[in-house]
C-alpha positions as CSV (number, residue, x, y, z in Angstrom):
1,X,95.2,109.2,110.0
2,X,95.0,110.0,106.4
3,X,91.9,107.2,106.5
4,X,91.2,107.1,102.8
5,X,88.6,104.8,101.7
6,X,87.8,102.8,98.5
7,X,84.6,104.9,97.2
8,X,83.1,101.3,95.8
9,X,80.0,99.9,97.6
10,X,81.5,96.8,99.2
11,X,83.7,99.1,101.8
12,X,83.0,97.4,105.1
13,X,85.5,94.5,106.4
14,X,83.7,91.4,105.4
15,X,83.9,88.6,107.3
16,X,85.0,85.5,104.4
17,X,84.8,82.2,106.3
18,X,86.1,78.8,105.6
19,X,84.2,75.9,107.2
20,X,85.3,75.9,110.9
21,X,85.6,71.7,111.3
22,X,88.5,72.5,108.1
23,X,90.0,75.9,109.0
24,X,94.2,75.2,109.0
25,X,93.4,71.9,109.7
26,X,92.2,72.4,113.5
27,X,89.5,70.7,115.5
28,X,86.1,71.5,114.5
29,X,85.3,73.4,117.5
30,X,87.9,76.0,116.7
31,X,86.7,79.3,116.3
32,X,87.7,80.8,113.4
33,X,86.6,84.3,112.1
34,X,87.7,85.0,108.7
35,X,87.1,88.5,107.5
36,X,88.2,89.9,104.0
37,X,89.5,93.8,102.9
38,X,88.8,94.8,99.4
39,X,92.3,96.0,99.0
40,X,95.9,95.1,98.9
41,X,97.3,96.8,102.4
42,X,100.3,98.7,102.6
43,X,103.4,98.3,104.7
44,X,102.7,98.1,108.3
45,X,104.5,101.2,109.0
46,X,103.0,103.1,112.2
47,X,104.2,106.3,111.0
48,X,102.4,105.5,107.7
49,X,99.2,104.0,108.7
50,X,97.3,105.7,106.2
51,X,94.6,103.5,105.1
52,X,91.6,101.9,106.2
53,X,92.2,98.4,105.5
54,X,95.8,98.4,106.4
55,X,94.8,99.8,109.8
56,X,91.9,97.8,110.7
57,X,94.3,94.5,111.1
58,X,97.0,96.4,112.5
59,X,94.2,97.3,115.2
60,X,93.7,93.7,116.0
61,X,97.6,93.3,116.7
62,X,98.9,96.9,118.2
63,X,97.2,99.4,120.8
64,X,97.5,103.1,121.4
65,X,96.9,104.8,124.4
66,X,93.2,104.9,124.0
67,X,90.0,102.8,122.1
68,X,87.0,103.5,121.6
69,X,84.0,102.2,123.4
70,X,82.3,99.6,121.6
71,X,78.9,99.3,122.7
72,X,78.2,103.3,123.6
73,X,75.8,105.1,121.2
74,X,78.2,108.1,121.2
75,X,82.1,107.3,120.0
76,X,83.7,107.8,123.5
77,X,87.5,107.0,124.4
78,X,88.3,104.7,127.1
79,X,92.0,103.7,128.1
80,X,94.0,101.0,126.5
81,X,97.5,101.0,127.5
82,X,97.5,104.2,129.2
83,X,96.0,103.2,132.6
84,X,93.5,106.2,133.1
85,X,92.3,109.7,131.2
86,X,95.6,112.0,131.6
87,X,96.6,114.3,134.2
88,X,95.9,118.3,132.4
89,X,97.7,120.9,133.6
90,X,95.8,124.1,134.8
91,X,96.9,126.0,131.7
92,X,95.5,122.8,129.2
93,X,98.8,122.1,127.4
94,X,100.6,119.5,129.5
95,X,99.4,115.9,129.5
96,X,100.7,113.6,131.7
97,X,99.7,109.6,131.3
98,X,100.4,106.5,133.2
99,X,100.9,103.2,131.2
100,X,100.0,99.9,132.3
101,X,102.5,97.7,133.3
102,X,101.3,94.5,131.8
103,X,101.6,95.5,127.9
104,X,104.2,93.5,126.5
105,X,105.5,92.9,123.2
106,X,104.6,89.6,121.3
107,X,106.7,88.4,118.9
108,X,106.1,84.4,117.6
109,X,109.4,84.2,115.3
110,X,111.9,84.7,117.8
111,X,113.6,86.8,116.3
112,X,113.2,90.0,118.1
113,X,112.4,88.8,121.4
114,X,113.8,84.9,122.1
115,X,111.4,84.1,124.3
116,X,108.5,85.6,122.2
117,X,107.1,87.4,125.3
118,X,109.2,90.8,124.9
119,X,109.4,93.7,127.2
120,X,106.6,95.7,128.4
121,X,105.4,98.6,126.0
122,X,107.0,101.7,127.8
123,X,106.8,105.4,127.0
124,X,109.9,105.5,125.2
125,X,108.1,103.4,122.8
126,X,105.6,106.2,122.2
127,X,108.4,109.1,122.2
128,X,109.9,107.2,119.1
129,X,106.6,107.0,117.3
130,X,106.4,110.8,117.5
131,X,109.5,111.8,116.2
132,X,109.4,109.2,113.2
133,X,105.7,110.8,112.5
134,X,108.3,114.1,112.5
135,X,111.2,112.6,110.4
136,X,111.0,114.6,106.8
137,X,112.9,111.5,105.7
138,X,110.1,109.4,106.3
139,X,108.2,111.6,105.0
140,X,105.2,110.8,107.4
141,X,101.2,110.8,105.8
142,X,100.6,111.5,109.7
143,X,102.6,114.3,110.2
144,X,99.5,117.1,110.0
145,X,98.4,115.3,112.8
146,X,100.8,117.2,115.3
147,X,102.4,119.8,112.9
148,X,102.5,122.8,115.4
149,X,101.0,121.8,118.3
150,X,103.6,119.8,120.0
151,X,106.6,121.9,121.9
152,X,109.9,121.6,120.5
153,X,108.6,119.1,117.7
154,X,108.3,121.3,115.0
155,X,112.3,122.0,115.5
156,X,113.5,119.1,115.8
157,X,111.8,118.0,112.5
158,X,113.0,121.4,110.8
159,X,116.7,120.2,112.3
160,X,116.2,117.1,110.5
161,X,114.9,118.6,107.5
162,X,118.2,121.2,107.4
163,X,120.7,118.2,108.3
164,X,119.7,115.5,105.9
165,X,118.9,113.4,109.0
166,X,117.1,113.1,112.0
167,X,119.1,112.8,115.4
168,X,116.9,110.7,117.7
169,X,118.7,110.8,120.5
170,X,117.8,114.7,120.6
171,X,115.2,115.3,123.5
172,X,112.2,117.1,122.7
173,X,110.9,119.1,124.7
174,X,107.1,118.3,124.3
175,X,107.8,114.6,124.1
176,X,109.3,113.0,127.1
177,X,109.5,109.6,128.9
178,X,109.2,110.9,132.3
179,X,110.2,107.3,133.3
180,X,109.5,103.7,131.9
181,X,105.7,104.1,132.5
182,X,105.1,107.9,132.5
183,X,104.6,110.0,129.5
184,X,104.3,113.5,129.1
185,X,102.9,115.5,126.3
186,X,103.3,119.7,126.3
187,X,101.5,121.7,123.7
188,X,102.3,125.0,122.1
189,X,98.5,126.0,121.8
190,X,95.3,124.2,122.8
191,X,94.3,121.2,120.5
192,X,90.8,120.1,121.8
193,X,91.6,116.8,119.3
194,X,94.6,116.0,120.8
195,X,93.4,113.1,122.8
196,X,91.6,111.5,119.6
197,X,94.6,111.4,117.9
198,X,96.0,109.4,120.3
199,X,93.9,106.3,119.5
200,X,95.1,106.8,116.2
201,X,97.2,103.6,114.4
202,X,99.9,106.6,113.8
203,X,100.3,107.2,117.8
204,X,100.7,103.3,118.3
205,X,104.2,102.5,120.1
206,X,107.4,101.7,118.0
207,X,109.7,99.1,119.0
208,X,113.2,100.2,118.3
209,X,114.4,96.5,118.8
210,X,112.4,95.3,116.0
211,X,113.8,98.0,113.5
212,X,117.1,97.0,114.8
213,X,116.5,93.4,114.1
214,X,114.5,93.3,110.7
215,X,115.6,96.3,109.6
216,X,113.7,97.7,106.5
217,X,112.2,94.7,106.8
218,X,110.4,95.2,109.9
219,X,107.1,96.7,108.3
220,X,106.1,93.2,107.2
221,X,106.1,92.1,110.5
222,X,104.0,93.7,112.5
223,X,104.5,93.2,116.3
224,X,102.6,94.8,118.9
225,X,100.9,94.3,122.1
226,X,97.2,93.0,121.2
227,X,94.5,90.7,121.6
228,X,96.3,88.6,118.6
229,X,99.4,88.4,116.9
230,X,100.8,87.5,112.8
231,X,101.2,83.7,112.5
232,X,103.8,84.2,109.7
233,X,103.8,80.9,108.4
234,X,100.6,80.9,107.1
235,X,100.3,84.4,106.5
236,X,100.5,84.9,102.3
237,X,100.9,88.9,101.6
238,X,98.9,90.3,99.2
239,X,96.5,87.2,99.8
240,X,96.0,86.4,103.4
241,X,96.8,87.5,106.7
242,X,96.3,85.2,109.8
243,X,95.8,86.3,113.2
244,X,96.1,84.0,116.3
245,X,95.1,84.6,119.7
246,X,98.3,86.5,121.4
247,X,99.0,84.6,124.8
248,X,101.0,87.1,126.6
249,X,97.8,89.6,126.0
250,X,97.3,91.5,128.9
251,X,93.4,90.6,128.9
252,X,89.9,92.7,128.4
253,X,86.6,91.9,129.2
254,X,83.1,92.4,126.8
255,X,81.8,96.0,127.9
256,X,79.3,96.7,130.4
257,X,78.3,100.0,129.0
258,X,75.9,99.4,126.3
259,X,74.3,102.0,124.8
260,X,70.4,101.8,123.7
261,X,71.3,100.9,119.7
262,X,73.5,98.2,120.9
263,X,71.1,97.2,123.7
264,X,68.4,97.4,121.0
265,X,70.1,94.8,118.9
266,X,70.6,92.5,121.6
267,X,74.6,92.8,121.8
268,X,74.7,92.3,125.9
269,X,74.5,88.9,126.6
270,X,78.1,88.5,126.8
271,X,78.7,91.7,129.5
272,X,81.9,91.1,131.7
273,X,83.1,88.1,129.5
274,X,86.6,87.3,129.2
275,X,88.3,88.4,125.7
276,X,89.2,87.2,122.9
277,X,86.2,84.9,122.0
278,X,87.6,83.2,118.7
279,X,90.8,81.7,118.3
280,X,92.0,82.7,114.9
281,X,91.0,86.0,112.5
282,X,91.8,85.0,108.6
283,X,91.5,88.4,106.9
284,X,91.2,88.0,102.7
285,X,92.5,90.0,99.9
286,X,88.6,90.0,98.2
287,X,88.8,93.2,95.7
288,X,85.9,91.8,94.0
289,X,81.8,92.0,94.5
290,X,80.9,89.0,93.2
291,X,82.9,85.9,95.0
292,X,82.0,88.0,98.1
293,X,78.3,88.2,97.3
294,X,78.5,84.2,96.0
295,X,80.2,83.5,99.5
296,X,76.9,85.0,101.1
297,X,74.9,82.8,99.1
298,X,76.6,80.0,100.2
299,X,77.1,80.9,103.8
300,X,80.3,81.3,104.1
301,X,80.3,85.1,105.1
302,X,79.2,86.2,108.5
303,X,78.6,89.4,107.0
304,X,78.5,91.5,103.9
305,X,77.8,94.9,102.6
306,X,75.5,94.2,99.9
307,X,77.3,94.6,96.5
308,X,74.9,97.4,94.4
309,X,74.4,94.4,91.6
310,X,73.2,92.1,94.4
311,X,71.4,94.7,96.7
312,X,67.8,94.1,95.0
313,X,68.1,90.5,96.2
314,X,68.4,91.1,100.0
315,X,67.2,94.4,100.8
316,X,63.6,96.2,99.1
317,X,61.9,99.0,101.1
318,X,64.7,99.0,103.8
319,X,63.2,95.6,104.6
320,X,64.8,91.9,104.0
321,X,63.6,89.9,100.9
322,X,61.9,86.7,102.4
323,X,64.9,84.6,100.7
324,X,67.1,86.6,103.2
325,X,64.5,86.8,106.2
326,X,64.5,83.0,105.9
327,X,67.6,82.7,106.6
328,X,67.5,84.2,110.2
329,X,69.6,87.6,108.7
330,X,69.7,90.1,110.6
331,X,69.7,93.8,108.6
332,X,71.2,96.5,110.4
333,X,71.2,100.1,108.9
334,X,73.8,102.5,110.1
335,X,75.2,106.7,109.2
336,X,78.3,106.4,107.9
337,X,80.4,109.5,109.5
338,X,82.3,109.9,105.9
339,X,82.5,111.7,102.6
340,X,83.4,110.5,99.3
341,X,84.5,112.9,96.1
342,X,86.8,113.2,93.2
343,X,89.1,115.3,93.9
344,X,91.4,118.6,91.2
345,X,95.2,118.4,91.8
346,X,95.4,122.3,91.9
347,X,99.0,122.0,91.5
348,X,98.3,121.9,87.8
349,X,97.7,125.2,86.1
350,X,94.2,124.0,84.6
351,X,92.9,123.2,88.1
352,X,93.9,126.3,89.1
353,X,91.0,128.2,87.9
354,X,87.8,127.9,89.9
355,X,85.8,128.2,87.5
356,X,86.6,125.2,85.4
357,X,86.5,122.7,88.7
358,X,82.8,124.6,89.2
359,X,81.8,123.5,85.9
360,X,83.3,119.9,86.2
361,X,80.9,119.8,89.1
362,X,78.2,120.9,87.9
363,X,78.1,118.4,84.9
364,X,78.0,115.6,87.3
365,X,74.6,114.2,88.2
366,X,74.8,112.6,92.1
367,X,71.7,111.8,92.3
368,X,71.7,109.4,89.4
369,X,75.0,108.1,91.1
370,X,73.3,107.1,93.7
371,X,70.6,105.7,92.4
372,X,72.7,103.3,90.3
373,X,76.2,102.5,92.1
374,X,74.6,103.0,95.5
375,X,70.9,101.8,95.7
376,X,69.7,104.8,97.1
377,X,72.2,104.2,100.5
378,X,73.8,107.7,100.4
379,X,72.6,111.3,100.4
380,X,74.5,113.5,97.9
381,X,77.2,115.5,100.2
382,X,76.8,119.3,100.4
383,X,80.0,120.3,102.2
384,X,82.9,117.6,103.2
385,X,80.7,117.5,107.1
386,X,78.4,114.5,107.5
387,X,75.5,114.7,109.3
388,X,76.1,114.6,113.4
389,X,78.9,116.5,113.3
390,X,79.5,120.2,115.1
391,X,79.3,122.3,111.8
392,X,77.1,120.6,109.6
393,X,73.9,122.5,108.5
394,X,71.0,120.2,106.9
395,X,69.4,123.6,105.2
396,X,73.0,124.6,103.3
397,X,72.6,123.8,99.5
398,X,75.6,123.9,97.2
399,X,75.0,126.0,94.4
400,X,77.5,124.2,92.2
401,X,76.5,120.6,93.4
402,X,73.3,120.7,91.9
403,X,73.4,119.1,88.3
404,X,72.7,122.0,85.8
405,X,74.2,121.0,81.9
406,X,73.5,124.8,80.8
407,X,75.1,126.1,83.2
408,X,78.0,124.0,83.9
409,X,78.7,125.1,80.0
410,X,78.3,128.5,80.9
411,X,81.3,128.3,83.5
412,X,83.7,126.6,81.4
413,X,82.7,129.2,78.8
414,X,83.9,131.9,81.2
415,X,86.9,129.9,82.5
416,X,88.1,130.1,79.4
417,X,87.4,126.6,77.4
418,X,84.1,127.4,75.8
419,X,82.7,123.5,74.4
420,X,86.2,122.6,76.5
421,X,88.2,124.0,73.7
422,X,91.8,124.6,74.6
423,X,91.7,121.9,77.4
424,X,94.1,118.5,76.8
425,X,92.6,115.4,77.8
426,X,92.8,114.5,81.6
427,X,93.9,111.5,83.7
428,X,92.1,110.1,86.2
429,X,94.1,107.7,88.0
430,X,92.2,104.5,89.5
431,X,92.8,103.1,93.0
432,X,91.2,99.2,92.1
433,X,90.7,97.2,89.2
434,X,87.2,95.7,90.7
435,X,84.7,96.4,88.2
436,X,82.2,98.8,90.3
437,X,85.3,101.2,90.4
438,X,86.0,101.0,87.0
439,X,81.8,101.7,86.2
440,X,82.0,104.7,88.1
441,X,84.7,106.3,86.9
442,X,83.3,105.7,83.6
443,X,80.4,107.4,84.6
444,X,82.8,110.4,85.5
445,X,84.2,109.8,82.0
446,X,81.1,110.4,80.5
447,X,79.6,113.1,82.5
448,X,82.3,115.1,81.9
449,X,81.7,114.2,77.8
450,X,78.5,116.2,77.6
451,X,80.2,119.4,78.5
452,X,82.9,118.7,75.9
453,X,86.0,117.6,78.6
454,X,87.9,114.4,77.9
455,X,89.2,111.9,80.4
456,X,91.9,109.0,80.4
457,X,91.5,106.3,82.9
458,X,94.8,105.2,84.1
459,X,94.8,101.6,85.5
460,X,96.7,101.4,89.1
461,X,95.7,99.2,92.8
462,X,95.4,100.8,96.1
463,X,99.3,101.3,97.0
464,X,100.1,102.8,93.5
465,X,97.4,105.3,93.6
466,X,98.1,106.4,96.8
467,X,101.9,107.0,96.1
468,X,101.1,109.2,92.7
469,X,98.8,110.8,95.4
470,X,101.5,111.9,97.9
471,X,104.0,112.5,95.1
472,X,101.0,115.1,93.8
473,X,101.1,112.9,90.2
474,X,97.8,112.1,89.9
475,X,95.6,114.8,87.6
476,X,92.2,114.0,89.2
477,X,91.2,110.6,91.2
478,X,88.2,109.8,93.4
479,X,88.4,109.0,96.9
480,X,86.8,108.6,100.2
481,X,87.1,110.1,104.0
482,X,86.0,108.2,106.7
483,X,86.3,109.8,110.1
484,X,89.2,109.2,112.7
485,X,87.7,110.8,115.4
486,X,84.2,112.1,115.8
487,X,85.0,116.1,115.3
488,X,84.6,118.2,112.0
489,X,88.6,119.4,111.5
490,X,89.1,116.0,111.0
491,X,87.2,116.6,107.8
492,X,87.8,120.1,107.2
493,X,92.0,119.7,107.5
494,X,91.0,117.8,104.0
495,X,91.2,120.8,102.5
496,X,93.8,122.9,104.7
497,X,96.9,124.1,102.8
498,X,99.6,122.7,104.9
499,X,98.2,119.2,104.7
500,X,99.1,119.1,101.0
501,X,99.9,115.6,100.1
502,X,101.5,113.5,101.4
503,X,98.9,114.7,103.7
504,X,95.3,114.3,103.5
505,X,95.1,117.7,101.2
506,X,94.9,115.5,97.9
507,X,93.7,118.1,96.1
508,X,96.7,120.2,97.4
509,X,94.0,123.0,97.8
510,X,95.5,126.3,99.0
511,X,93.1,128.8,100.2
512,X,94.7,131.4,102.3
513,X,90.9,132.6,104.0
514,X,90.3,129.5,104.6
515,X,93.7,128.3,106.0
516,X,93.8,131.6,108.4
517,X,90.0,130.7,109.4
518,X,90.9,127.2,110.0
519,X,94.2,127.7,111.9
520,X,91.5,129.9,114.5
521,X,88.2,127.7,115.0
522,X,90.7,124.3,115.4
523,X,92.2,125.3,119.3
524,X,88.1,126.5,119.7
525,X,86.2,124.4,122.3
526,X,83.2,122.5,121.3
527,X,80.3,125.1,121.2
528,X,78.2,127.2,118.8
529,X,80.8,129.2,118.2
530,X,83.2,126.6,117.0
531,X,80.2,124.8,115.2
532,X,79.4,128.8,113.0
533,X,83.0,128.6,111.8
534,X,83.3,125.3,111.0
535,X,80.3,125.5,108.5
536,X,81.7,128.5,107.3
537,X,84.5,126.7,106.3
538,X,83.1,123.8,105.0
539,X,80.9,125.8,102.7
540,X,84.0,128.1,101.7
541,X,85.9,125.0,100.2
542,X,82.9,123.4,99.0
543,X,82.0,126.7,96.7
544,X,85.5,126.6,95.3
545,X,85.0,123.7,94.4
546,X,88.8,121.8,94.3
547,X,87.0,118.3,95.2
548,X,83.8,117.5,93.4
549,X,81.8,116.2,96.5
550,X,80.2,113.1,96.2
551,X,78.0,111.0,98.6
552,X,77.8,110.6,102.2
553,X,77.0,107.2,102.7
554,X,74.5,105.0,104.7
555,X,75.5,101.5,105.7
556,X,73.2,98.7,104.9
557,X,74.9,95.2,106.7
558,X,73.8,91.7,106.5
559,X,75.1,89.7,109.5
560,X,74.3,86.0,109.8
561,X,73.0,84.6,112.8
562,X,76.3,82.4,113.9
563,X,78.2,85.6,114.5
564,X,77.5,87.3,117.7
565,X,78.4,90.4,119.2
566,X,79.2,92.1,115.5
567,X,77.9,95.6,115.6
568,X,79.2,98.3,112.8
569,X,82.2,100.8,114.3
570,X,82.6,103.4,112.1
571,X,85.7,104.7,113.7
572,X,88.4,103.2,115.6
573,X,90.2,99.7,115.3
574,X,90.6,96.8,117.2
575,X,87.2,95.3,117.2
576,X,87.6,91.9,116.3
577,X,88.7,90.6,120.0
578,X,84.6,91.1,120.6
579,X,83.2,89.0,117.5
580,X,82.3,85.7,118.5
581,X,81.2,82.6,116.6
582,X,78.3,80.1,117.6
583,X,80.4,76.8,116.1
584,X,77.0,75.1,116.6
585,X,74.7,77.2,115.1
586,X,76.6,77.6,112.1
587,X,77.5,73.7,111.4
588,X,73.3,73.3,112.0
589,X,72.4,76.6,109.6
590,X,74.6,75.4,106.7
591,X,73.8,71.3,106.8
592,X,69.9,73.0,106.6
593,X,69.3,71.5,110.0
């Protein structure tokens, strides 16, 4: 999933939560979780699930074939609707998976399905989502995903492509419904990711009924087979989105398998219990820090990020302020397995010379970033790997990452633009109109000033900067990567040619060494060997410099004690069928009893 994150502080799905006794007007024992994303959300198109905050509540309603473990220490896959780990062939291309029987369709208008409780999810379901990913007409920001590696796929999309449209009732011969509950997958080559990508919001299963029925439509409605569904009626787009409990779910319990950093926090009490604990998730269009942070105060948030403005008031020496400690918060401190950066549509002809983006990033000082938009919560990104990944090397130092004035004015000198002479002013497109994201652009702004380069902000929200991005508009804009799966190419295909945007290749970065290099260590197993040309690659593309690498953050969460079982997930979706509320304890904590 092209998983693109705001790069502002106050990333992590909040919880926002209205009083419980008033919630929708339901009993006051109802539990009600209320959670907020800092972003408008796209469409809920599984083929174009390319965000974080559009996939985190399409996680809640929808499953894939896998999830990820909850409680493990490691990110592990365990199956969802798929019944077991698949069969492998002796050769390693041919995957074979049972589905469960007992995965139906939810759908509370009617519309689709008159009795609400629709068919079962069946592997015809998950043959359609694969050849939409391949339709050229939709145009797919999943389609690197599988590019390649799937037999008979690439055809049929070229087919398509030549045609001027798709034919779905063409079989493909990598993608097949062995019967209602048996699906088959062949490769072309190995693709040690492949079952990671299949827990991905893209590989979720497509209900051809629903297209039929709501038409274009049917990306507003998003119907699926999870722990909740939409409630339409009180959903408001753009404002709020309210989940209810779905009853036809097929069921889960709270894991069993807890590893020592969930065991250490205490997260175990509720082993083997039935799921979903609350009743209802409210998720809030929130794009600002400060109602958020004014929420805390007030105790209406289970838990928040702390907002950079706000952060001296909760957190000093990695340790809770007594004001907080009072309060019975709890602080946990977590790696964040992403990358954020800014990044040089190389399609235009100024981008195009190395030496200018090397400059560009050398006039930019990260460490005073992150000392004022990040509270110190970030160490300043050498290569686009993250620590714990195969790859990354703590003793690489970028030589153009390292704030030098003189010599950033030296390159742009010998690209061409001595003082930036001869340059037009740029435009740096915004993603939010939040007031952290406007600050550090500024700061870009500015930066780029002292070597004598001019920059336009352009105002825009989430879905407009994202479509200038996959229409390869946008001049320069800042962004941020969080992992889909726990495995350096899902970093590294950032900057692979063929993933040129729409795909995840913002920069459109075109590198034939490192795209021949990358098309090699990919089908590698996991070893030293795969780990030696991964950081090769990483510190290939970070030397040339067509993203200016930012931070890689550290996640600083203050969770209040009414909500139970919360622990931070970097990667994955689905998570919220394990929060629970103490009703009790919170009505007591915020009357001051």
């Amino acid at each position: 999933m092209k998983k693109f994150r705001i790069i502002a502080l106050a990333l992590a799905v909040c919880a926002i939560v209205a009083l419980p006794s008033f919630a929708g007007g339901k009993q006051e024992n109802e539990k009600v979780l209320n959670r907020a994303v800092v972003s408008k959300l796209q469409p809920f198109n599984i083929a174009d699930l390319s965000d974080l905050y559009t996939s985190t509540i399409a996680g809640d309603m929808m499953e894939g074939l896998f999830q990820y473990k909850y409680l493990t220490d490691a990110y592990e896959l365990e199956p969802l609707i798929a019944t077991a780990m698949p069969k492998v062939s002796a050769d390693g291309l041919t995957y074979t998976f049972t589905l469960r029987k007992d995965a139906y369709y939810y759908d509370p208008t009617g519309e689709v399905f008159k009795a609400k409780k629709g068919r079962a999810v069946m592997a015809k379901d998950f043959v359609l989502s694969f050849k939409r990913l391949a339709d050229p007409e939709i145009n797919s920001s999943g389609w690197w995903l599988f590019d390649g590696f799937i037999k008979g796929l690439n055809e049929w999309h070229d087919a398509a492509a030549a045609s001027g449209k798709a034919d779905y009732s063409k079989e493909v011969e990598g993608v097949k419904a062995l019967d209602d509950y048996t699906l088959q997958l062949t490769l072309t080559q190995a693709y040690p990711q492949i079952l990671y990508t299949l827990a991905m919001p893209y590989t979720y299963p497509t209900c051809q009924e629903e297209i039929d029925v709501r038409g274009e439509e049917w990306v507003s409605f998003p119907m699926g087979s999870g722990a909740y569904y939409m409630d339409i009626d009180e959903t408001i787009p753009d404002n709020q989105y309210v989940l209810k409990k779905n009853p036809t779910w097929h069921g889960g319990t709270y894991p069993t398998e807890i590893g020592s950093v969930a065991k250490g926090r205490g997260l175990g009490a509720a082993a083997g219990k039935k799921l979903p604990f609350v009743d209802k998730v409210v998720y809030y269009i929130v794009e600002e820090d400060n109602p958020r942070w004014l929420k805390f105060m007030n105790g209406e948030i289970d838990y928040i990020t702390p907002p950079k403005d706000f952060f001296g008031q909760a957190v000093v020496n990695n340790k809770l302020t007594p004001e907080m400690a009072a309060k019975n918060i709890r602080l946990d401190i977590d790696s964040s397995l992403d990358v954020t950066y800014d990044f040089f549509n190389t399609d235009i002809s100024y981008f195009q010379n190395r030496k200018l983006r090397q400059a560009m990033t050398m006039a930019y000082n990260v460490d005073k970033a992150i000392e004022i938009f990040y509270n110190g919560r970030a160490i300043s990104a050498q290569t686009v790997l993250p620590p714990g990944l195969g790859g990354y090397d703590p003793n690489y130092k970028n030589p153009y990452k390292q704030y030098n004035l003189a010599k950033a004015k030296q390159l742009l000198a010998e690209a061409g633009y001595p003082d930036g002479k001869g340059l037009p002013t740029f435009k740096y497109q915004l993603y939010s109109a939040s007031a952290t994201t406007r600050q550090m652009a500024e700061f870009y702004v500015n930066a780029m000033k002292d070597i004598g380069i001019n920059i336009e902000l352009v105002p825009g929200d989430w879905a407009t900067y994202l479509d200038r991005v996959d229409k390869h508009e946008c001049e320069l804009g800042g962004n941020g990567w969080g992992a889909d799966y726990p495995d350096g190419q899902n970093f590294l295909q950032l900057q692979y040619g063929p993933n040129a945007a729409p795909g995840p290749n913002a920069a459109n970065y075109d590198n034939p060494e490192f795209n021949a290099l990358y098309d090699k260590a990919i089908v590698m197993q996991q070893g030293p060997a795969r780990d030696a040309a991964y950081a090769k690659l990483a510190q290939m593309a970070a030397e040339d410099c067509a993203i200016r690498l930012g931070v890689h953050r550290r996640i600083y969460s203050l969770v209040n004690p009414w909500l139970m079982n919360w622990e931070y997930r970097d990667i994955g979706a689905g998570y919220s069928k394990y929060y629970d509320i103490d009703v009790e304890g919170k009505a007591k904590a915020l009357s001051g009893k």
